[in-house]
N, C-alpha and C positions, 0 to 999 in steps of 0.2 A: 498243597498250599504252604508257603512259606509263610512264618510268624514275625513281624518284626513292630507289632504294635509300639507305641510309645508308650506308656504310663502316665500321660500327662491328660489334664481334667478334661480336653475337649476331646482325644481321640476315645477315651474313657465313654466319654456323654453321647458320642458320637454312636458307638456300640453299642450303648445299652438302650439305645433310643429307636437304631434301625434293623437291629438283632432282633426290635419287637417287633417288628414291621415285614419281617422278609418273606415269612411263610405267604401272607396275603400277596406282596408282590409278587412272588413266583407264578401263586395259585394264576392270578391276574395275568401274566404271560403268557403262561399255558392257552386261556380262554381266551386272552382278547389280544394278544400280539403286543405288539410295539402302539406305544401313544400316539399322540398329534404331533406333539412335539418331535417323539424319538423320528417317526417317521421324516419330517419337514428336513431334520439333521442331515439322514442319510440322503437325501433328495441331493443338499449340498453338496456330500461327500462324493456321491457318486458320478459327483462333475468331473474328475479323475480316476483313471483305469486303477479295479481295486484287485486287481490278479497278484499274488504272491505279496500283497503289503504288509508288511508289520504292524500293526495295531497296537496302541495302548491307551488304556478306558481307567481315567484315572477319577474315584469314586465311581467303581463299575455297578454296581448296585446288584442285580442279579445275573447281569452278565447280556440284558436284552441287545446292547447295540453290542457291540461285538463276536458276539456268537451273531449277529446277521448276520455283518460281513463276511465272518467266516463261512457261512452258508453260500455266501454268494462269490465266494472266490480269493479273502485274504486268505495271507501265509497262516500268518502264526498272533496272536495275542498274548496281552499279559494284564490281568486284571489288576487293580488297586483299592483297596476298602477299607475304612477302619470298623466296618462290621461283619464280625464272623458270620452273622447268621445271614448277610448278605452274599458271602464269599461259598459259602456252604448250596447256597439255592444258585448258584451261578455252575459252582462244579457240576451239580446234580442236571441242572437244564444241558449245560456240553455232554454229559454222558447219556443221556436221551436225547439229545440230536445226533450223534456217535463221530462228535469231534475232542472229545475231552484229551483227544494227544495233541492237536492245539493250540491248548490254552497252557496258563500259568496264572499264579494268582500270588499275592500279597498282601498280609495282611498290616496294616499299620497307615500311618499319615503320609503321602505322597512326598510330601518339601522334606521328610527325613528321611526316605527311602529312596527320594531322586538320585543321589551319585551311587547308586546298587543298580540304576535301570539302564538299560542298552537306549541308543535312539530309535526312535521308531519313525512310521514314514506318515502317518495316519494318528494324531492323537486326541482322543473325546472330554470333554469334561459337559456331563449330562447333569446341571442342575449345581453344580457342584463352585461355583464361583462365591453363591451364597450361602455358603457352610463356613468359609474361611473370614475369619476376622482380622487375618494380615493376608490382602491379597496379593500384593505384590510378590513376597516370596513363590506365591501358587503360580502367578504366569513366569516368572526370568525360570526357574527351573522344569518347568511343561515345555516351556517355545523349547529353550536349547536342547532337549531332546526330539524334537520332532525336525523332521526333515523335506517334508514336504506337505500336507494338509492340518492341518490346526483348527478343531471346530467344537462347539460351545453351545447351550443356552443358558440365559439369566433373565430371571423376573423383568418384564417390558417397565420401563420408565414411563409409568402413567398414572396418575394422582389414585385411584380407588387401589390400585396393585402395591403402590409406594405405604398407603395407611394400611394395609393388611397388613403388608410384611413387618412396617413399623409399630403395629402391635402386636403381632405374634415376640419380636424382638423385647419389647416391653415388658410386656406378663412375662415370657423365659425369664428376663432380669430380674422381675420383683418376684416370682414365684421359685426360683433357683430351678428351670426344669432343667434335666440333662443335657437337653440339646434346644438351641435356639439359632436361628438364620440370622444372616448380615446385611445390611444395604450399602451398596456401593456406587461410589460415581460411573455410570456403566461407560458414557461417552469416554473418558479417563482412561476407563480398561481397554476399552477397543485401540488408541491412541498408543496405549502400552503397548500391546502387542503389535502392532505394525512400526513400532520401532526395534521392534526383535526382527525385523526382516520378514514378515509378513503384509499381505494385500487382501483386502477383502474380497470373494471372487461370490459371497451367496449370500443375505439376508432374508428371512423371512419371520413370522410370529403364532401364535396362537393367540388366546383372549389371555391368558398369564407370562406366556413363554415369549421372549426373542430368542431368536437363531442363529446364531452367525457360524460364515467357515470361511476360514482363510488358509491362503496357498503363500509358502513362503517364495519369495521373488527369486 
């Protein structure tokens, strides 16, 4: 694993909030695979031959969607986290599936570590739209690394999802937690990026989650 965390309050917040959390992810993978969601993702992804693809899973979390693919026939990957104990449960899972030569892994903020990454042909952000509080910088630096599939979910735009998430953001604010999620105009993002030279080729949801994947034109 390479280090290149920031020092700055969110990558900081960010660590220390999902470094709590990794062990049970893992444990969770182990036992129950891939989610609704992660599942729905690859459904998309798989709309394009995934033989020798380069991958990169930017907030890879414990490395569930990427290590699929790699199961199922990408090249190589390169994980992204600002949580070691995330980054740690991801190594560990590649070396008990025995691809851990593979992978690669990063530790720090993606938008500051973006011109250190290669392009890749395949790039995921699972969950990870709503971490960021300037999104914009998170998509022009994800698209122009990717080259040909581009695929995502973010909390669905619907009123009971919209007041959870706007009070979990709330209490974070008033109670100072380390880590707090963002609401964003999702239609706006989607618009963003198919002006980066993408098409939307897959949508789907869960009861929390949309799905999107888009193939660049």
């Amino acid at each position: 694993m390479t280090s290149c965390c920031t020092s700055s309050a969110a990558c900081s917040g960010n660590n220390l909030f999902f470094s709590r959390w990794s062990n049970s992810y893992g444990k969770r993978f182990r036992r129950k695979g891939l989610e609704k969601a992660q599942k729905r993702l690859l459904e998309g992804v798989r709309c394009e031959p995934l033989q020798a693809r380069e991958v990169l899973d930017i907030g890879c979390g414990v490395g569930a969607l990427h290590l699929s693919l790699l199961k199922e026939g990408a090249g190589r990957s390169i994980g992204v986290d600002m949580s070691e104990g995330m980054i740690r449960q991801a190594q560990q899972l590649a070396a008990e599936l025995g691809i851990r030569e593979k992978t690669s892994y990063l530790l720090g903020d993606f938008v500051t570590l973006a011109d250190l990454l290669p392009e890749s042909d395949i790039t995921l952000l699972d969950k990870v739209v709503c971490c960021y509080e300037q999104l914009d910088p998170l998509i022009e630096k994800s698209t122009v690394r990717t080259n040909r599939i581009y695929a995502l979910t973010h909390p669905r735009d619907s009123f009971p999802i919209q007041a959870a998430f706007k009070t979990q953001i709330f209490l974070g604010k008033l109670f100072r937690w380390s880590f707090h999620p963002f609401w964003h105009d999702w239609e706006r993002m989607k618009s963003l990026i198919c002006s980066k030279g993408f098409h939307l080729i897959y949508e789907n949801s869960t009861l929390v989650w949309n799905v999107l994947v888009f193939k660049r034109t």
